[in-house]
Rosetta silent file (secondary structure, phi, psi, omega in degrees, C-alpha in Angstrom):
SEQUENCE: XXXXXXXXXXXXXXXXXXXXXXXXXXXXXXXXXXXXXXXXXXXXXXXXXXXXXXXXXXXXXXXXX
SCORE:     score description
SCORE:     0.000 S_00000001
   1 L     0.000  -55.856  170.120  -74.506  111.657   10.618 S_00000001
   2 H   -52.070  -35.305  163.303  -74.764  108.595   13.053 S_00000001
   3 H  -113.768   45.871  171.315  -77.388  107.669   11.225 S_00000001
   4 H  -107.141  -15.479 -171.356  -76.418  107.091    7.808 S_00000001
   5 H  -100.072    4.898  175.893  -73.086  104.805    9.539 S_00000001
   6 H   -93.929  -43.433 -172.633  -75.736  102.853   11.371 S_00000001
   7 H   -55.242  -31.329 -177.863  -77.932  102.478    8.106 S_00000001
   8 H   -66.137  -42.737  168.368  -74.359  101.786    5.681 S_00000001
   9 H   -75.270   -7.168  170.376  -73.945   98.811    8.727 S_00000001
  10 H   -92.724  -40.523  166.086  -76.990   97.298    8.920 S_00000001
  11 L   -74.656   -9.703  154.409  -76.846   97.066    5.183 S_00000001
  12 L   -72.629  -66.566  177.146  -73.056   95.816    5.012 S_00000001
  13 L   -75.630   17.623  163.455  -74.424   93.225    7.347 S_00000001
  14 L   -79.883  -71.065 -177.456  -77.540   92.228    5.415 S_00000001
  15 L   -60.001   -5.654  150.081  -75.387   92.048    2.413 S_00000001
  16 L   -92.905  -28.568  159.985  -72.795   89.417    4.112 S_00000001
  17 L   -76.714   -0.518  168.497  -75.728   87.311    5.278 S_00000001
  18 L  -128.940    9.067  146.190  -76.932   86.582    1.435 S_00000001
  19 L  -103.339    2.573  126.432  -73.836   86.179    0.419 S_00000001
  20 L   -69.016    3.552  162.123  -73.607   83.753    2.668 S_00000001
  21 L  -109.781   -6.509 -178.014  -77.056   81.726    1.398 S_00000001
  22 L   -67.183  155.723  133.894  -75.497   82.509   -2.553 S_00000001
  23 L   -24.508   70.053 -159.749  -74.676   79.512   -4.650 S_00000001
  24 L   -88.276  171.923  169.436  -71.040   79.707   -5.434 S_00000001
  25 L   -76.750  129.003  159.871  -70.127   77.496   -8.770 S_00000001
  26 L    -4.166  178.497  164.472  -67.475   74.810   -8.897 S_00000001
  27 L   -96.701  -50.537 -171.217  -63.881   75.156   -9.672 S_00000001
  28 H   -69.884  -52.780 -177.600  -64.653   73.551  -12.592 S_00000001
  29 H   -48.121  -50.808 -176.301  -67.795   74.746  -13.853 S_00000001
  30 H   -67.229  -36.739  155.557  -66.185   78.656  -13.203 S_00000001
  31 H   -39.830  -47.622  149.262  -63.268   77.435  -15.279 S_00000001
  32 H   -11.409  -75.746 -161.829  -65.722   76.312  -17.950 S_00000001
  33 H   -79.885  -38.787  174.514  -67.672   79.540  -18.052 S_00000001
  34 H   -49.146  -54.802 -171.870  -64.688   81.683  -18.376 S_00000001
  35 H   -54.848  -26.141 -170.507  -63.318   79.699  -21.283 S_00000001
  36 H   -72.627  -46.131 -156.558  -67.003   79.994  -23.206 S_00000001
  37 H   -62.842  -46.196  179.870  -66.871   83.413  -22.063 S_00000001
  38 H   -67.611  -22.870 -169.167  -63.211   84.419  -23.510 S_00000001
  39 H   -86.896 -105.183  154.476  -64.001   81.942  -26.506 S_00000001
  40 H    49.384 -115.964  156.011  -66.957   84.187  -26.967 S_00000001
  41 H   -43.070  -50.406  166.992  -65.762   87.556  -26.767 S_00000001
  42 H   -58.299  -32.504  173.589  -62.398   86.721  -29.128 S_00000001
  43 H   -78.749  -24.361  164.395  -65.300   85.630  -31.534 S_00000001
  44 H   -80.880  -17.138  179.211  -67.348   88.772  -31.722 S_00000001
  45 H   -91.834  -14.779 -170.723  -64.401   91.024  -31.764 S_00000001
  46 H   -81.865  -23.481 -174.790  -63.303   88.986  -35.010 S_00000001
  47 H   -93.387   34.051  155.259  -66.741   89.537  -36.391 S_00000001
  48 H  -109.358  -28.653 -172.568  -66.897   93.324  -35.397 S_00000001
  49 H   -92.100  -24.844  173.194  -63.318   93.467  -36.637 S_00000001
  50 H   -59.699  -67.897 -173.437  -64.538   91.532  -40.043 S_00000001
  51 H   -55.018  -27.925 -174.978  -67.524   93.958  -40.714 S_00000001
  52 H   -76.946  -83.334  145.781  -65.432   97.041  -40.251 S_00000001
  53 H    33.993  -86.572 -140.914  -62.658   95.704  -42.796 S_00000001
  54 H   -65.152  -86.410 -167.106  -66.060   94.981  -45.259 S_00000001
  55 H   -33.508  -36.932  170.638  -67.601   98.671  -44.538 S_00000001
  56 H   -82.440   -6.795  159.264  -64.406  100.338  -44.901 S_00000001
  57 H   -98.985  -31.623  158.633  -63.532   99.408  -48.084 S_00000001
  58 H   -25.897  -86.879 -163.920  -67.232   99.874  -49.283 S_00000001
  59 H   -47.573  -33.369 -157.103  -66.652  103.347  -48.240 S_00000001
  60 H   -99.603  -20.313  167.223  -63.056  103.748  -49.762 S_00000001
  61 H   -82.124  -40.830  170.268  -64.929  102.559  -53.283 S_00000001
  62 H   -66.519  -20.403 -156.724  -67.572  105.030  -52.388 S_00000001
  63 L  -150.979   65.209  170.301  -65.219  108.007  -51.158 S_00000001
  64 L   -72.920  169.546  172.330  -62.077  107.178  -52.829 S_00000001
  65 L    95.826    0.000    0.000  -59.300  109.221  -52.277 S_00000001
């Protein structure tokens, strides 16, 4: 048992010393990437939400009723 909490702490502290050498991004630049991201993502749900619209009435001409 002691040694899986020394290995989970040697490996907590590994993992705080490279996220101290990461790269963080700007304020602006993370601002940026959100909006592309959110811009994005609202545009693929309209064109996932377009194509179903299209297939389901295909299907409701094929399968009426």
């Amino acid at each position: 048992m002691k040694k899986i909490i020394v290995k989970t702490r040697t490996y907590l502290e590994e993992v705080a010393t490279e996220m101290r050498k990461a790269s963080w991004p700007q304020r602006r630049e993370l601002i940026n990437h959100t909006v592309i991201t959110l811009v994005s993502s609202f545009v693929l749900a309209l064109f996932i939400f377009g194509a179903d619209r299209v297939i389901s009435s295909i299907l409701d001409v094929i399968y009426p009723g």
